[in-house]
N, C-alpha and C positions, 0 to 999 in steps of 0.2 A: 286294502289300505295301501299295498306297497305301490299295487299299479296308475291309483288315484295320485300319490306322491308322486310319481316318477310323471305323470301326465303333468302334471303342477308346474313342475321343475322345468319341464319342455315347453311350457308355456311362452311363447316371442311377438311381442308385437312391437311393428314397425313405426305406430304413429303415436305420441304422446295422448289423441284424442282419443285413444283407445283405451286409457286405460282408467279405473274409477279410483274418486276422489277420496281418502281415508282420514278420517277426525279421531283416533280412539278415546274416547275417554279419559278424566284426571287430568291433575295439573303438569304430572310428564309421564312421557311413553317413550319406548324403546322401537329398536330395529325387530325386539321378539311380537312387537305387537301389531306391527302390519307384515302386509303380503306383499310378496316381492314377486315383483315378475321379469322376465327378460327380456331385453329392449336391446333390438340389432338395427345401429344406422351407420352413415357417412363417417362420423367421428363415435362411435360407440358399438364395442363385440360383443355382444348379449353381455351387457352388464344387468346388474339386480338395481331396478328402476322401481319406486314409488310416489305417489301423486298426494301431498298434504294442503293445507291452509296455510299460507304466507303468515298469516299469524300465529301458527305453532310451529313455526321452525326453530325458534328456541327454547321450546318445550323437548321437541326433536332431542336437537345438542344435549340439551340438559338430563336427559335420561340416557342416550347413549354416555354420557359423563359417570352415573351413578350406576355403570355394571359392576355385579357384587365383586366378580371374577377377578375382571380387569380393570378395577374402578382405575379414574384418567381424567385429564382434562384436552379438548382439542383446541388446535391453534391454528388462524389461517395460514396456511401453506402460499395460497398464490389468491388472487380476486381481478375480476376486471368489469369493467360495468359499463352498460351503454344507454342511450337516450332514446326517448318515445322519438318518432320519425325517422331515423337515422338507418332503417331498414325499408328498402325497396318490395322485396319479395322476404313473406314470412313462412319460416317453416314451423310444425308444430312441438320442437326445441329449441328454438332460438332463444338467447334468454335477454333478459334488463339488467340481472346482476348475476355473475357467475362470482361463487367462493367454495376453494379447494380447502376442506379440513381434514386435521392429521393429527394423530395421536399425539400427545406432548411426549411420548417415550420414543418416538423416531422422528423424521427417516435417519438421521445420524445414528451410530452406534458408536457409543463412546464407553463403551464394557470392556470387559478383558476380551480379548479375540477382534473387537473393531477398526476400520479400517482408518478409524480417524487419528487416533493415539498413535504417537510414532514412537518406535522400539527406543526402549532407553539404553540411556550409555553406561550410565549410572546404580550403583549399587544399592537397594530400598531399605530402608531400614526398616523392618517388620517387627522389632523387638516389640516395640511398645503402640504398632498400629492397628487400629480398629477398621471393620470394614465400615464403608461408607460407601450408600445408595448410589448406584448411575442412572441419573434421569436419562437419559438417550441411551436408548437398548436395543436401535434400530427395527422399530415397531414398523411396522408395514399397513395397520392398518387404519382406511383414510376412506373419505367419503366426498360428493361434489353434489352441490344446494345449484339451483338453475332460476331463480324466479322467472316467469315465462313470459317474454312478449306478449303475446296474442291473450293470455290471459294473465297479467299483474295480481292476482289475487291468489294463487295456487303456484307451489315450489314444489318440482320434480328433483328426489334423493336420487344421486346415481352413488352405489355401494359399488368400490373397485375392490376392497377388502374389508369382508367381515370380521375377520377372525384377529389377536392383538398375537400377530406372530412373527420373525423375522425373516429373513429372506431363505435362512435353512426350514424354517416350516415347524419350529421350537416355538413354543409360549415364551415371552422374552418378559415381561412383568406382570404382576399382581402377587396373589396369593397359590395361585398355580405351578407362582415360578419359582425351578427350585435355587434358579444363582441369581436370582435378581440384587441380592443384598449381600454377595459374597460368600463364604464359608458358612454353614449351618443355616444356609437361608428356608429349608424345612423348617426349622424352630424359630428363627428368628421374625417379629410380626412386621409387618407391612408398612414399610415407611415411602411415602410418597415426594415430590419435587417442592410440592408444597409446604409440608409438615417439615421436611428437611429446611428449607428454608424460614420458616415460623421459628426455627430454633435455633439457626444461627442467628439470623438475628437477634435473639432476645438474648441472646450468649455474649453477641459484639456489644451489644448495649448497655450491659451488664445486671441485666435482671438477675435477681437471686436465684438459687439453681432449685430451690426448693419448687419457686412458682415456674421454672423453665421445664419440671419434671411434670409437674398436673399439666401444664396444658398441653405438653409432648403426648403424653397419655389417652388427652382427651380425643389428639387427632389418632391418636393409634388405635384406640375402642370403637371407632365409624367404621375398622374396615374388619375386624375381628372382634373375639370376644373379650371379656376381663377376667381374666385369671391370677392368680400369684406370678405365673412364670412368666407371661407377657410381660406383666408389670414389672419383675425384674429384668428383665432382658431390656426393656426400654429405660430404665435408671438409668444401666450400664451404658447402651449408647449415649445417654445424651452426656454421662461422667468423660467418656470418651471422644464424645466429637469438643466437649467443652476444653480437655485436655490439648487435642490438636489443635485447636484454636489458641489459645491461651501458647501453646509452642511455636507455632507458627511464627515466621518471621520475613521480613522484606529481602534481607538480604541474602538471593540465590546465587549469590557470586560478590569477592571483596568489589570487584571492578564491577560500577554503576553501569555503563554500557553493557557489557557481558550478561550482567543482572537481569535488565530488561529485556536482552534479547531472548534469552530462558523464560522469562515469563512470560511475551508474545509466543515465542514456539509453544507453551501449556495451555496460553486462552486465545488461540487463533477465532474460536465464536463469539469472543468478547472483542474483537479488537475489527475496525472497520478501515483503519489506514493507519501502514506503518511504512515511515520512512526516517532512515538511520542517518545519522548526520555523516558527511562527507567533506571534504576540500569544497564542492560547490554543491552542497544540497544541506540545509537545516534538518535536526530532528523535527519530527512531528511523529505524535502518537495519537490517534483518534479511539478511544473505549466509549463503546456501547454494547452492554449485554443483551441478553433474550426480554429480560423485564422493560429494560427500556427503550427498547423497539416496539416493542406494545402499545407501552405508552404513549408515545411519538405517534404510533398510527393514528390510535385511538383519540388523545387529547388535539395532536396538532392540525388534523384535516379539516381546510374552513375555519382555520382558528390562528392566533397568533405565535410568532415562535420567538422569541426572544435572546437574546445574546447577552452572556454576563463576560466580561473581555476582563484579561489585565490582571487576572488575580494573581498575589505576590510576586510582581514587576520585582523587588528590594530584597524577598528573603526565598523565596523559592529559585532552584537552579533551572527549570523552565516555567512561564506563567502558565496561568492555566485556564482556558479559555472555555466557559460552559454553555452549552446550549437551553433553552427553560422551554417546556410548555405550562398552561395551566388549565389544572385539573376540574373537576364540577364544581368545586369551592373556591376558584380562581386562586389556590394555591401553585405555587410554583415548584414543577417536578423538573430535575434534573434528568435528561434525555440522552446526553453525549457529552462526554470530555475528552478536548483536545488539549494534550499539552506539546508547547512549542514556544518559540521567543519570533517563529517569523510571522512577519503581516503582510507580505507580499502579496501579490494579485496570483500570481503562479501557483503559491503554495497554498492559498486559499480556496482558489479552484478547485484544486485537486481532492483537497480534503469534504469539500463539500459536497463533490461530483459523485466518491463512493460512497459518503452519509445517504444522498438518494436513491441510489442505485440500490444499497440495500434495502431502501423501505419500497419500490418499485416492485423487486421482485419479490414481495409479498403483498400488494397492493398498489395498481399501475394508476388507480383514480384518485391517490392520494392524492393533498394539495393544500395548502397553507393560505390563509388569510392575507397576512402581512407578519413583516421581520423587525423586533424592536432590538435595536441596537444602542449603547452608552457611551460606546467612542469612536469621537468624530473622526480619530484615522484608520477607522475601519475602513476595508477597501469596499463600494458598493459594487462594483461591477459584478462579482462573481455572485450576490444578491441576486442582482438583477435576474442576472443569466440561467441559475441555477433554478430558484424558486419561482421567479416569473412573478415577485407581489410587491404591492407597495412597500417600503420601508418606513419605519418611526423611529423616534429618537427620545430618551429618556432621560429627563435630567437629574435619576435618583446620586449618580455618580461626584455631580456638580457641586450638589445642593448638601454633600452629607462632607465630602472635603474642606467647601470653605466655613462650613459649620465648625468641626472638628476644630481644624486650625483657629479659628476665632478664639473659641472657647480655649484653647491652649495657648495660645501667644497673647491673649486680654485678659484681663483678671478684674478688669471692672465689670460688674454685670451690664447697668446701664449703657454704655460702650458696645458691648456685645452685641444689643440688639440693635443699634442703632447702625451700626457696623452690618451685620447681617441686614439690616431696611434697604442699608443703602445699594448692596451686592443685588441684590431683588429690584431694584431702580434699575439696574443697568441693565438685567435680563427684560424689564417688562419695559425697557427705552426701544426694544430690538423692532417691534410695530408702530411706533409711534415716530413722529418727525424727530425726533431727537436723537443725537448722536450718540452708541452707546460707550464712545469713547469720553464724550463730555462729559457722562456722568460717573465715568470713572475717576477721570482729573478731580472733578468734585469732591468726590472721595479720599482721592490723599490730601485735598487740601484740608479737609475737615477733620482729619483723625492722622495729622501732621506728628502728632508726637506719640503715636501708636509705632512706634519703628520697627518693632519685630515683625508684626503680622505686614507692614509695608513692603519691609525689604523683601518677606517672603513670596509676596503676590508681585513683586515686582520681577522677581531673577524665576518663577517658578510658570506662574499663567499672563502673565502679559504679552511675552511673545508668543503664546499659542492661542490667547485671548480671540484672536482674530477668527481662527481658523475653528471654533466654539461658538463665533457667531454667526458665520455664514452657514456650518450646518444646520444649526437653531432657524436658520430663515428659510432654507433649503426644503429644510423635513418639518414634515406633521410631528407636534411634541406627544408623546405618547400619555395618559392619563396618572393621574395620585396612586389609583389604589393598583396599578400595575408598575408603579416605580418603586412603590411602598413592600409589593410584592416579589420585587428585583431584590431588594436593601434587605429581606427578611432573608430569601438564599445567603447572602453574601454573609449575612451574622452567624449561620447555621455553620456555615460552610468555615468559617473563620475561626468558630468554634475548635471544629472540627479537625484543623491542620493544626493549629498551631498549641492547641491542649495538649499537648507532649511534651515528656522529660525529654525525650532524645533529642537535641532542638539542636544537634551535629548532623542531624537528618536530615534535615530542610533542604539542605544543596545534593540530596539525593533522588534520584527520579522514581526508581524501583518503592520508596520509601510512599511518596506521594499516590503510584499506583495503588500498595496497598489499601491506606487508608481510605480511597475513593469508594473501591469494589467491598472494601468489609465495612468499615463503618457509617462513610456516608449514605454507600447501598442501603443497607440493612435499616436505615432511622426511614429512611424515604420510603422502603416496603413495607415494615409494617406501619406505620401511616398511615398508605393506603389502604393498604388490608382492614387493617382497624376502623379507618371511617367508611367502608363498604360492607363488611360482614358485622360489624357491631361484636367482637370477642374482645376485645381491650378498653374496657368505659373509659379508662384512665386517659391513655394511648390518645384515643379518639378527640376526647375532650382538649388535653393541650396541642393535639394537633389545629383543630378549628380554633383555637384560640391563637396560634403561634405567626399571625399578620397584625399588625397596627389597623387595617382595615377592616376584619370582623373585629375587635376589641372594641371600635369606633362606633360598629355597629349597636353593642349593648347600651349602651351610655344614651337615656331616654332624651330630648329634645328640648325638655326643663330643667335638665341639668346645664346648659348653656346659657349663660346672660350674657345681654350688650346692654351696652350703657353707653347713653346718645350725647352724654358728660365725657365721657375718655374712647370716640369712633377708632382709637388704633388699638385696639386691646381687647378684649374679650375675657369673661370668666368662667371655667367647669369645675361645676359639683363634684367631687371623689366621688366615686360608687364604693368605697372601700371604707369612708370614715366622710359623713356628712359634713362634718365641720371642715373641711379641709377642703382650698380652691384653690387650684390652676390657674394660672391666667397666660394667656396667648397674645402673644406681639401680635401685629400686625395682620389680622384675622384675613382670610380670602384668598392668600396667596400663599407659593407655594414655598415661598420664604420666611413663611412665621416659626415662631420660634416659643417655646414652651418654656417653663420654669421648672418644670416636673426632671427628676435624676434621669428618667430615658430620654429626654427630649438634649439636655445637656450633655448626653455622651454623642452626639452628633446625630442621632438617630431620628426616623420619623415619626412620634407618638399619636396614641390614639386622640390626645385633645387637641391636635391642631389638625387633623383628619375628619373629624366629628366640627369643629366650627368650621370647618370649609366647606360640608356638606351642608352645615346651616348657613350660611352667607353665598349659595353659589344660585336663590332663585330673588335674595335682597337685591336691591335695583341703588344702596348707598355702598354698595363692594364693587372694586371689577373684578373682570370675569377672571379665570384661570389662565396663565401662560397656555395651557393646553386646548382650553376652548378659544383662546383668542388665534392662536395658532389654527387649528379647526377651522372660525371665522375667514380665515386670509385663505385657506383651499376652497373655499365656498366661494369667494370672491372674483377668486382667479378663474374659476370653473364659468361663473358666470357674468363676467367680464364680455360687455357686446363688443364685438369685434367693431372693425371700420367702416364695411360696409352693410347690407342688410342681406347675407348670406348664408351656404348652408354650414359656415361654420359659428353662426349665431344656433340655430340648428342642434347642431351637438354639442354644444357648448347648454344649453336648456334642458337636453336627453339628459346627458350624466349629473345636472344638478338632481333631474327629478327621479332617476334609478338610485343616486344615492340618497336626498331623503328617504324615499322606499323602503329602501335596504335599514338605512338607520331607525326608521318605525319600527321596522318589524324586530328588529334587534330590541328596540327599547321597550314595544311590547311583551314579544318572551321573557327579558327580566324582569319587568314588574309584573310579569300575571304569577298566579301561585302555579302553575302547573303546566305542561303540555297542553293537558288534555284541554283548559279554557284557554287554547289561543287557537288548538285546532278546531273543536264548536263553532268559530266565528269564521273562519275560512271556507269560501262559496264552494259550492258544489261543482264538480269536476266530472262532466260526463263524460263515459267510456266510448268509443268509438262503435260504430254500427256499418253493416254493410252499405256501400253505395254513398256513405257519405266520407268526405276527402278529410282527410286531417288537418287539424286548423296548425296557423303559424306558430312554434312553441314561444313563449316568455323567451329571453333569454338573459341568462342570472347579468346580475349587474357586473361580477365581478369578469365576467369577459370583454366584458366594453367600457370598463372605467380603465383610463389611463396606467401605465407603469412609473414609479416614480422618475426615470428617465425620458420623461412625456413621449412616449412610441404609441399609438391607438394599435392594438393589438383584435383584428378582429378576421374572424373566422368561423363564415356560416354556410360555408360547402360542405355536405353531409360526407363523410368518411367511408370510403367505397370498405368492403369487407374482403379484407385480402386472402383469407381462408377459406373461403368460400370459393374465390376466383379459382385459386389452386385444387380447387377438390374437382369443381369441372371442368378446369381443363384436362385434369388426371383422368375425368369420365369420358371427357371426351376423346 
């Protein structure tokens, strides 16, 4: 037996074709269930190589996740990926997608003895501290997935380290480990980044501790057993982490500066640009955690990223500026916050140059869709530059201000809407031959003895009036259910600051950090936790409800009447009390105006979202500021030139790559699933010897325009610089 072992073990081979394909059985499998063998090349010293099905590679993952030992979750580390042609000469490791996975308990060591924690100055007060888990225990153990050129259907494991130990060659977590959780960590059971997390949060949000302790529990019994003494010992932490929490406090220093700079030095992983204000340089503080760098990879690649600017300009001592992706439920997840008062082109730069950089080097093929932005003196250049996408512009911002104010400085209803019709005239004047300054004049002349709300739009948006409508003409307007989707953040979020007794806080910075990283954090993960794993019905449920636009969606299609007697107005059914009807100004546009209490607090509600979905295929409504906006890039795209030339030409190309592109967009959301939209996509033959490889597609979004009209195009295949360097070292 030993000798047969030890032949095993010496086993090396030099070509990927050499080695056999392994499927094990079950819906997951482990590294214990295939065979490893040693694989010596150019870039690789007998590492422990195995040959799977591109389709179980996340089967793969997902078992090496569920070791009983070291149960874990992995994280991409690094990825980079390349395109079918782009290779000259194939080797038989060359890959299509390369991604490095890493324990979620390293490579950082953030334990007692790590090199990341820097020695304090300060004296701990231990009287009354509990210990508390270190997710980074400087795990070492990490793996690399290859999906293979030459064969796209099969992924080559390269295992660098098996074993979950740290660089001294110690077991650094699980149930193995005896200091993973601090003093008495023998007795103490198994708390994980997760579970820990599951708890704070339900602790910030203020769940009873009663229901904080079962379901603390429940993650504690997946990794051990149930006994009495587990189950006390897990009480006590969670009495204990609830106690530090509840003690915990913003202020790490009297002095707000000082404050902050203690807590940058504590969450340097959290924090992705910090610059201290000076004689010639603004504060800015950029926070993004591990969660939401995830999310950002995960939600924003190919997809839209959003900007929510400006938040308390009046009562916060810096605004604070959020980044949104949105999620499978075109929910809006908070990704990154910057607080700062500058809007400089400089300081924007900067702040957005390290945002990518860290998502680069964990992912170098990341790449964004388009950037929807709400204020028009954003700077675009560093957009441009940075991201490389078109920009859009949202007019959730516009549209909920002059609501607000109406309704506050008018007190006649009637007035109100009429008032609001007319603010909606001047926006949907912005395409049309009419001047959108004439139908402002219009306006004061008609609602002459309205003075409050006049003088206000006169000293407040008239002189910037201008500068609201050239960007409206400039930018694609971004859609309802993602401005609806913007407005939903911003109520969370508003919630969220300003629900404090301490309202002497607000002009503090350290104060607003807290709240971000514990409260706001913690609503937004479990959220998603909850609408992905299905352990919180509750959770889950007011989450999917918590947009105007899924609400919109319940509300059946006969619950909506028009009536061809009163075409500016519209009526909905309550789904709550039959008897009872809504009725909607001004139906189609994005200026109607509801009767309902949410609609009156400025807000977007579900029944003027819901008839604009019913009046947006009616041919007696026009169309939406945002389709009519849509319309004028279509226009201009295909606008014949003067003569009959090749830039009629491309001018035709990118009308007909963006239809395309828009099909297939609009097919994947109306079909029910993946799977019936890939059935209907033609068959893709695989390459054969002796025959040439045909010209690839190439995605639309490389040769559609930047919103700075530059044709940006680049179809010289990408020489392999690594490669060069290995032979000329050979040679």
């Amino acid at each position: 037996m030993g000798t047969e072992a030890e032949a095993e073990a010496a086993e090396v081979v030099e070509s990927v074709s050499d080695l056999a394909v392994q499927d094990p059985p079950g819906e997951e499998f482990s590294a214990a269930d295939l065979r490893w063998v040693k694989y010596a090349s150019s870039e690789h010293q007998r590492d422990d190589v195995a040959l799977i099905p591109y389709e179980r590679m996340d089967a793969f993952i997902a078992g090496e996740c569920s070791n009983p030992e070291c149960p874990t979750r992995f994280h991409i580390e690094r990825g980079r990926k390349r395109d079918r042609g782009t290779l000259r000469e194939v080797r038989s490791d060359d890959y299509l997608l390369y991604r490095m996975y890493w324990c979620s308990f390293g490579p950082e060591n953030y334990g007692e003895g790590g090199t990341i924690l820097p020695s304090r100055k300060y004296r701990l007060n231990t009287r009354n501290r509990a210990a508390r888990p270190q997710s980074m225990r400087g795990c070492t153990c990490h793996f690399a997935i290859k999906r293979l050129y030459a064969r796209p259907s099969l992924v080559l494991i390269i295992y660098h380290e098996r074993r979950h130990i740290n660089k001294s060659g110690f077991i650094c977590h699980g149930p193995l480990d005896r200091d993973a959780i601090g003093p008495g960590a023998r007795r103490v059971p198994y708390v994980g980044s997760e579970i820990q997390q599951q708890t704070m949060s339900l602790i910030y949000l203020g769940v009873p501790e009663e229901n904080i302790l079962q379901t603390h529990m429940e993650g504690i019994h997946r990794y051990c057993g149930s006994d009495a003494k587990v189950d006390s010992l897990a009480s006590q932490y969670v009495q204990k982490l609830g106690m530090i929490i509840k003690r915990s406090t913003h202020e790490l220093d009297l002095d707000d500066q000082a404050s902050i700079r203690m807590w940058v030095d504590r969450n340097k992983k959290s924090v992705f640009y910090y610059q201290d204000s000076t004689d010639t340089d603004a504060f800015v503080l950029g926070i993004q955690t591990e969660w939401q760098l995830q999310q950002m990879i995960r939600f924003g690649h190919q997809d839209l990223l959003a900007s929510h600017s400006s938040f308390g300009v009046s009562k916060l001592k810096y605004p604070l500026h959020t980044l949104l992706v949105f999620d499978s439920r075109q929910h809006a997840l908070p990704v990154a916050w910057i607080i700062t008062r500058s809007v400089t082109k400089q300081d924007t730069l900067r702040w957005m140059k390290a945002l990518t950089e860290r998502i680069y080097s964990v992912d170098s093929t990341w790449r964004i869709g388009g950037f929807v932005i709400d204020d028009p003196a954003s700077e675009l250049d560093p957009i441009r530059d940075v991201f490389s996408c078109p920009i859009l512009f949202s007019l959730w911002h516009i549209r909920r201000t002059w609501l607000k104010n109406i309704i506050k400085k008018c007190s006649n209803s009637e007035v109100q809407r009429e008032m609001f019709m007319q603010l909606g005239k001047v926006m949907y004047s912005i395409w049309s031959e009419k001047n959108p300054m004439d139908a402002l004049e219009q306006l004061f002349q008609d609602f002459v003895d309205q003075t409050t709300f006049i003088q206000y739009f006169k000293s407040f948006w008239v002189p910037k009036l201008e500068m609201w409508i050239d960007t409206i003409r400039s930018l694609p307007l971004a859609s309802q259910e993602s401005s609806g989707t913007i407005e939903g953040y911003h109520l969370k979020l508003k919630v969220k600051a300003y629900d404090d007794s301490q309202l002497d806080a607000l002009q503090r910075v350290d104060w607003l950090v807290h709240k971000l990283t514990t409260e706001l954090h913690s609503s937004y993960w479990l959220n998603l936790y909850a609408d992905e794993s299905g352990s919180f019905p509750e959770v889950k449920a007011e989450y999917i409800a918590s947009t105007s636009w899924h609400r919109a969606l319940q509300i059946p299609d006969d619950a909506v009447i028009f009536d061809d007697k009163e075409p500016f107005s519209a009526k909905v059914t309550s789904q709550k009390d039959t008897s009872q009807m809504w009725t909607v100004w001004n139906p189609g546009s994005e200026f109607s105006l509801c009767d309902c209490s949410w609609s009156m607090q400025g807000n977007l509600c579900k029944h003027i979202i819901k008839v604009n979905m019913m009046c947006g295929p009616r041919k007696d409504f026009q169309p939406s500021l945002s389709f009519q906006s849509f319309q004028r890039v279509l226009l201009d795209l295909w606008q014949k030139p003067m003569d009959d030339s090749f830039s009629l030409d491309l001018s035709v190309a990118w009308v007909m790559q963006m239809q395309e592109r828009i099909q297939k967009v609009t097919e994947l959301a109306t079909a029910d699933g993946i799977a019936e939209v890939s059935n209907r996509l033609p068959i893709q033959w695989t390459n054969k010897k002796g025959r040439k490889v045909a010209a690839k597609r190439t995605s639309p979004l490389r040769v559609l325009p930047h919103s700075n009209g530059i044709v940006q195009k680049d179809f010289t295949p990408k020489k392999n610089r690594k490669r060069k360097r290995l032979s000329t070292v050979s040679g």
